[in-house]
C-alpha positions as CSV (number, residue, x, y, z in Angstrom):
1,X,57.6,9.4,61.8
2,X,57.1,5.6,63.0
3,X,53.1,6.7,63.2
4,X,53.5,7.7,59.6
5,X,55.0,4.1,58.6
6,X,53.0,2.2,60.6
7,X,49.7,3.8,58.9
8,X,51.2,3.3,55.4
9,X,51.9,-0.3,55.8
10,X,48.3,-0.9,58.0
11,X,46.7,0.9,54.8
12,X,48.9,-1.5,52.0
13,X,48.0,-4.7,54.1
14,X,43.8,-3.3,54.1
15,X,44.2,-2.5,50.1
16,X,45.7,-6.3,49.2
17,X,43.2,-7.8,51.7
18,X,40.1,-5.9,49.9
19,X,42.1,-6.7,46.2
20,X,41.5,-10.3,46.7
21,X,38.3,-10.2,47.7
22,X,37.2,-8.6,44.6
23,X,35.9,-11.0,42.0
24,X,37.5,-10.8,38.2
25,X,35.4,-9.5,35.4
26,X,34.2,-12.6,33.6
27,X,33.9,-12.6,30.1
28,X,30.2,-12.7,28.3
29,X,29.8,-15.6,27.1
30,X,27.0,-15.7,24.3
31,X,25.0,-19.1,23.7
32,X,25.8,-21.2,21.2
33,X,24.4,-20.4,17.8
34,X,20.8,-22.5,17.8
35,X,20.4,-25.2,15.0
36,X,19.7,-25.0,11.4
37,X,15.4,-25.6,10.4
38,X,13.2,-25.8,8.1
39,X,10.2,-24.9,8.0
40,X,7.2,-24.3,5.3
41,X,4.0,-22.8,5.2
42,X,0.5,-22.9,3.2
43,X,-0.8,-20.2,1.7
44,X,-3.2,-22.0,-1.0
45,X,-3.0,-21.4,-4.7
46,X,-4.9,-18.3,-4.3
47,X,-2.6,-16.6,-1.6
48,X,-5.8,-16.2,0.2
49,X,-4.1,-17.4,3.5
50,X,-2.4,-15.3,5.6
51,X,0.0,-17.2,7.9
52,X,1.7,-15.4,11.3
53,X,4.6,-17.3,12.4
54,X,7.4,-17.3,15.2
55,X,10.9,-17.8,15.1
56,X,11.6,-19.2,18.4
57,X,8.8,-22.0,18.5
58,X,7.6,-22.4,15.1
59,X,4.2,-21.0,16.2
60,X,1.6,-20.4,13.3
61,X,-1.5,-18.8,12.7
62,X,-3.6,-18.9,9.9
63,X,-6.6,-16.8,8.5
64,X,-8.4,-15.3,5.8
65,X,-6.3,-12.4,4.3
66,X,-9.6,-10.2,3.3
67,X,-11.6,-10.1,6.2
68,X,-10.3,-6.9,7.3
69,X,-10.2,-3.0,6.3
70,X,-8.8,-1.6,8.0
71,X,-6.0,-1.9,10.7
72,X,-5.1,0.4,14.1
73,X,-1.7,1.0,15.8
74,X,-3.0,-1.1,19.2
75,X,-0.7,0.8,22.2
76,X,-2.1,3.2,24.2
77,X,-0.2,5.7,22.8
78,X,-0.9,4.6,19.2
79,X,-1.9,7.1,16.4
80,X,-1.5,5.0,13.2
81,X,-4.7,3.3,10.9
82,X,-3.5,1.4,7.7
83,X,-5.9,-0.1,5.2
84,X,-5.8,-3.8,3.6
85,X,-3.8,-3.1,0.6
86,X,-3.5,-6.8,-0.3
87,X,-7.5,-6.2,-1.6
88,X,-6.5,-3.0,-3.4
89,X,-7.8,-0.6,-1.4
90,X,-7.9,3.1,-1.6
91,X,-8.8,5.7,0.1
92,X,-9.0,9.8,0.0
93,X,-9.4,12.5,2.0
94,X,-12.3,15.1,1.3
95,X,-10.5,17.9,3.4
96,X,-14.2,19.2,4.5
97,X,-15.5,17.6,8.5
98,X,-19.2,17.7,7.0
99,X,-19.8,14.2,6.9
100,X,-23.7,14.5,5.2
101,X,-22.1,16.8,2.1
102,X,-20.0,13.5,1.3
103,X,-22.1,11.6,-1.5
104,X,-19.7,9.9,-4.5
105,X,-16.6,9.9,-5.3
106,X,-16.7,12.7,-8.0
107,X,-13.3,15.3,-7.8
108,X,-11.7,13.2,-5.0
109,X,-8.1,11.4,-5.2
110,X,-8.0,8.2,-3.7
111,X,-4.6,7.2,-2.8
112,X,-2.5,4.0,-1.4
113,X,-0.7,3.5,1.4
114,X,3.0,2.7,1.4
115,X,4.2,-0.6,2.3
116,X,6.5,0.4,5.3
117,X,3.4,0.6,6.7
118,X,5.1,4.0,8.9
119,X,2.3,6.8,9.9
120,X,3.7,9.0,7.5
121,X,3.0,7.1,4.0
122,X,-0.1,6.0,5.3
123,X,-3.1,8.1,3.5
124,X,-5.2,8.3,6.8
125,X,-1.6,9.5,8.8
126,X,-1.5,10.0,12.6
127,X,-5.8,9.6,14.0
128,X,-5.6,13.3,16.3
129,X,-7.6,13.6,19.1
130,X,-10.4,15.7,17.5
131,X,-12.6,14.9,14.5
132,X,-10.8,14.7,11.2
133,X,-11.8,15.1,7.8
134,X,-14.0,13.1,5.7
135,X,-12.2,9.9,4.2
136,X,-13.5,7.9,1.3
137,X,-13.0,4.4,1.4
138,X,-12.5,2.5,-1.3
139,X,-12.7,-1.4,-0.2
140,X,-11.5,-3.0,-4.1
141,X,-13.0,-3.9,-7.2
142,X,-14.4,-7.3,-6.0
143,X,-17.1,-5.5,-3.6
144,X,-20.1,-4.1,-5.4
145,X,-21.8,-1.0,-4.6
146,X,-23.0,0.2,-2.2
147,X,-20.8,-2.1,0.0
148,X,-17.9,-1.0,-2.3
149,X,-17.5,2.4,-0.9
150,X,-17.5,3.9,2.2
151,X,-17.1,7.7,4.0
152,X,-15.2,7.3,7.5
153,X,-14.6,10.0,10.0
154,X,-12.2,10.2,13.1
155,X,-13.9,11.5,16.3
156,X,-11.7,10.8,19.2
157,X,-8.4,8.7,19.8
158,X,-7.9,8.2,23.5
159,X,-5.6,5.9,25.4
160,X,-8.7,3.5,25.6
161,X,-10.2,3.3,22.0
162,X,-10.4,5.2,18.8
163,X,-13.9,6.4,18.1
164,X,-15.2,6.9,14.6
165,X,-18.3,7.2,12.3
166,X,-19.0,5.2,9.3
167,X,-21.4,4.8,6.4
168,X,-22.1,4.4,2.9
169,X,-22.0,6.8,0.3
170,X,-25.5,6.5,-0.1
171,X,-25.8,7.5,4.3
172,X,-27.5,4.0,4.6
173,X,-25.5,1.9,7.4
174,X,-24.6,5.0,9.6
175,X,-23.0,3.6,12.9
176,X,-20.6,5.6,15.8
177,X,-18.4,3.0,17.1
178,X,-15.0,2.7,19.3
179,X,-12.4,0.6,18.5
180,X,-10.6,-0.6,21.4
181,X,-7.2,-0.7,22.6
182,X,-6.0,-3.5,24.4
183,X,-2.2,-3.1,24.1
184,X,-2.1,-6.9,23.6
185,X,-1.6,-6.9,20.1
186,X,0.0,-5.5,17.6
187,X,-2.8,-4.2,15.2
188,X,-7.0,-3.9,16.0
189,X,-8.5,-5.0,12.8
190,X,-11.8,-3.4,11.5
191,X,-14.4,-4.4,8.9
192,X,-17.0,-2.3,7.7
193,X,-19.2,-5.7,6.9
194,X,-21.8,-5.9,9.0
195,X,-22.5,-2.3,9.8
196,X,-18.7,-2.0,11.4
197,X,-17.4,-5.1,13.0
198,X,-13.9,-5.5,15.4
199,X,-11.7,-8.8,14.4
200,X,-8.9,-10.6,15.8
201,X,-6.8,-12.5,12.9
202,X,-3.6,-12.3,14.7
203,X,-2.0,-13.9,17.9
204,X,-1.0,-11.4,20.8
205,X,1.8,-9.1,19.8
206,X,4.8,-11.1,21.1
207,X,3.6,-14.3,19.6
208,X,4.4,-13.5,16.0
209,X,7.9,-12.2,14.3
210,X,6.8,-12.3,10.4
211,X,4.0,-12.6,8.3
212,X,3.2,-14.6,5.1
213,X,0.1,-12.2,3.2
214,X,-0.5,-10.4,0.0
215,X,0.1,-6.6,-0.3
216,X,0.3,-3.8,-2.7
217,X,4.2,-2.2,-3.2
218,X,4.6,1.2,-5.6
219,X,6.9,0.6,-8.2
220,X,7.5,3.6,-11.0
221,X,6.1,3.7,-14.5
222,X,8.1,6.5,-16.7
223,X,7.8,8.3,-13.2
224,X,4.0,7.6,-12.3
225,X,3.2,5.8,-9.4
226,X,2.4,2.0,-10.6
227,X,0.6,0.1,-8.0
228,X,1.5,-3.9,-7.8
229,X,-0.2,-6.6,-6.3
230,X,2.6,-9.0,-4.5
231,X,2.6,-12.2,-1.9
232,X,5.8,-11.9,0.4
233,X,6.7,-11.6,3.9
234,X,5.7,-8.6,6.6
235,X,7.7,-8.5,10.0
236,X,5.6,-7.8,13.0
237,X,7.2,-4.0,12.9
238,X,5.7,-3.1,16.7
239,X,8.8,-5.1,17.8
240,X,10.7,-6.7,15.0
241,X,13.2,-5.3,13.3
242,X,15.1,-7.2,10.0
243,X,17.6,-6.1,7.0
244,X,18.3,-8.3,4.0
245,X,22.7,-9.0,3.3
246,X,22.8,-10.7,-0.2
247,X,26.6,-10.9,-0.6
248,X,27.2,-12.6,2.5
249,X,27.2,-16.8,2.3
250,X,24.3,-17.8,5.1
251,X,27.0,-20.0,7.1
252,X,29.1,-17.2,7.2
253,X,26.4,-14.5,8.9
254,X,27.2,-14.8,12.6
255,X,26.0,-12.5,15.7
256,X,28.7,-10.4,15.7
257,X,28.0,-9.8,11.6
258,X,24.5,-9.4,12.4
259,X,25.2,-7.0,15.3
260,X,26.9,-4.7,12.4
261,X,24.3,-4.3,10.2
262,X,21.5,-1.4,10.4
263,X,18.0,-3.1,11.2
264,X,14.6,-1.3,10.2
265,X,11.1,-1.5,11.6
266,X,9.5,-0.9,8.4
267,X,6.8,-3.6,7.5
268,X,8.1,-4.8,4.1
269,X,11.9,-5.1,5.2
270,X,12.0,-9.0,4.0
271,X,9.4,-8.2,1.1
272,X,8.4,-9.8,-1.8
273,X,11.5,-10.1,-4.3
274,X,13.0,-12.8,-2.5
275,X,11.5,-14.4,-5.7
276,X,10.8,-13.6,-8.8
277,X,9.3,-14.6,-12.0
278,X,11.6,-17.1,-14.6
279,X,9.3,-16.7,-18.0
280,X,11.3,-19.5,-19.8
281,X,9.8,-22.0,-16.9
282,X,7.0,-20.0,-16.2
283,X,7.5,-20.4,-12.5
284,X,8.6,-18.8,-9.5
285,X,12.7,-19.0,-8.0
286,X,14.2,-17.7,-5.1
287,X,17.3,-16.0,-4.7
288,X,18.8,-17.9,-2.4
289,X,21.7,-15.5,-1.8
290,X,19.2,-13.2,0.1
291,X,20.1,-13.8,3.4
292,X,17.3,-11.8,6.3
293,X,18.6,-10.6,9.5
294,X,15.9,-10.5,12.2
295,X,15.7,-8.8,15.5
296,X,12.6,-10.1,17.5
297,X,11.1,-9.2,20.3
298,X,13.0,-11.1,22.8
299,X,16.4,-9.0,21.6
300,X,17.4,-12.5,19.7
301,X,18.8,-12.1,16.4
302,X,18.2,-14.7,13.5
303,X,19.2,-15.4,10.1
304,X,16.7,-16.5,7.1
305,X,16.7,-17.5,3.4
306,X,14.3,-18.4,1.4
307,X,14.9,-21.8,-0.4
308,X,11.3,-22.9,-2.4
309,X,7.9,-21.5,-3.6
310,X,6.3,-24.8,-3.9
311,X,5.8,-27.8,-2.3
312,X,6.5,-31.3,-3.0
313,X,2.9,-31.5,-5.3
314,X,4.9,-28.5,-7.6
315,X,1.6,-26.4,-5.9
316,X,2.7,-22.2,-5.3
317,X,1.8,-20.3,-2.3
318,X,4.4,-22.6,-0.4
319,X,7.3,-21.0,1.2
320,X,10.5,-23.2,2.4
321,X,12.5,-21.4,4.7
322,X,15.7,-21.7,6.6
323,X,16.4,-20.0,9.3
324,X,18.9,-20.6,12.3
325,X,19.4,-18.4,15.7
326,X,22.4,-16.4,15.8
């Protein structure tokens, strides 16, 4: 019996010894909320500039919007092609693999991509690993033929590169090329100029969080698809994620607000209708009230509105932004 006692009280003097060794649970403390900027950016008259930027150092990077066709998903696991809809592209699928029996454009529907920019609204769709159909390219009314239109097939997509063949309607320019992954960016870019060509108008994928460029959104006439032509903002959707709150005041959308709301991948999640057309000025305004929530890459969340269209010189194509870390 005295064993017994002794044992409890040796095991209630080991328990408090090992009790205040422990250290407490300390609260998370989250960083103060960054401060409120401004910024602006230049995308001429024209909207012929497309401008990358990042929130958390005010990078930018600037280039011609129509260089490009033609856009690839850039991982090593990537599957995804999207055209340049900002020139008003088109293309259509042929549904035959004979790539010599494809001469015009006669009984084919050419078709858009969606502006989500998700594999399954674009018209090309997920690039298997065997050859695909027989795609018509439509590059946009301000090419002329035969550099206007173009018949693309898929031969291979690997981890390393996608491989495809190319060339006018006419057969002149016929080239097999790869398009390489690099899992650096975001997006390989390819031009059919100069007989298929490989560009590089964005920074590496975790240097940009949103986009200033034109693109092509499908609204609905009496029920028909009605394509329109729009400037606005793309996120960088490979790791950025944003929604758009427009009955919450901007000072009053904090973390833990932000941490409540359901964030989307999809390209055109800040969009274009952040401003809109006032015919009895004849210029553009911005609702102000449309307050973005970003995710970027990093895991920090941000809040944006929009506050101008123009700068000082009353020229468009100017953005002014606020935009503060959460």
């Amino acid at each position: 019996m005295n064993i017994s006692l002794r044992n409890i009280f040796f095991g209630w003097m080991i328990l408090s010894l090992c009790s205040s060794c422990l250290k407490e649970d300390n609260a998370v403390v989250l960083p103060m909320p960054g401060d409120s900027k401004l910024f602006a950016v230049d995308q001429q008259d024209n909207y012929e500039h497309q401008v990358y930027f990042k929130l958390q150092t005010q990078d930018t990077l600037g280039s011609d919007f129509a260089k490009w066709d033609l856009a690839f998903d850039d991982a090593q696991t990537g599957v995804g092609c999207w055209m340049n809809s900002g020139k008003l592209m088109l293309i259509g699928n042929t549904n035959t693999t004979n790539f010599e029996s494809v001469k015009d454009t006669n009984g084919f529907k050419l078709n858009w991509d969606g502006s989500d920019w998700q594999v399954q609204t674009s018209v090309i769709g997920k690039i298997e690993n065997m050859t695909s159909g027989v795609y018509i390219v439509d590059r946009g009314y301000k090419y002329t033929t035969p550099n206007r239109f173009f018949k693309l097939q898929f031969l291979q997509n690997t981890a390393n590169y996608y491989e495809l063949k190319m060339a006018r309607l006419n057969d002149s320019g016929f080239v097999t090329m790869k398009v390489n992954k690099s899992n650096v960016y975001s997006y390989s870019y390819f031009s059919f100029d100069n007989n298929g060509s490989i560009l590089f108008p964005e920074p590496v994928k975790n240097n940009w969080d949103i986009q200033f460029t034109r693109f092509l959104v499908i609204l609905s006439n009496n029920g028909k698809p009605f394509p329109y032509l729009v400037t606005g903002v793309q996120i960088n959707s490979m790791n950025t994620m944003a929604c758009v709150d427009s009955t919450t005041a901007f000072e009053n959308v904090t973390y833990e607000f932000a941490k409540t709301k359901t964030l989307t991948n999809a390209r055109d999640a800040i969009g274009y209708d952040w401003k809109y057309f006032d015919f009895s000025t004849q210029k553009y305004k911005v609702r102000s009230n449309y307050i973005f929530i970003i995710k970027d890459s990093a895991g920090i969340y941000w809040k944006l509105r929009f506050l101008d269209f123009y700068n000082t010189l009353g020229k468009k194509g100017n953005p002014k932004f606020e935009y503060q870390r959460l």
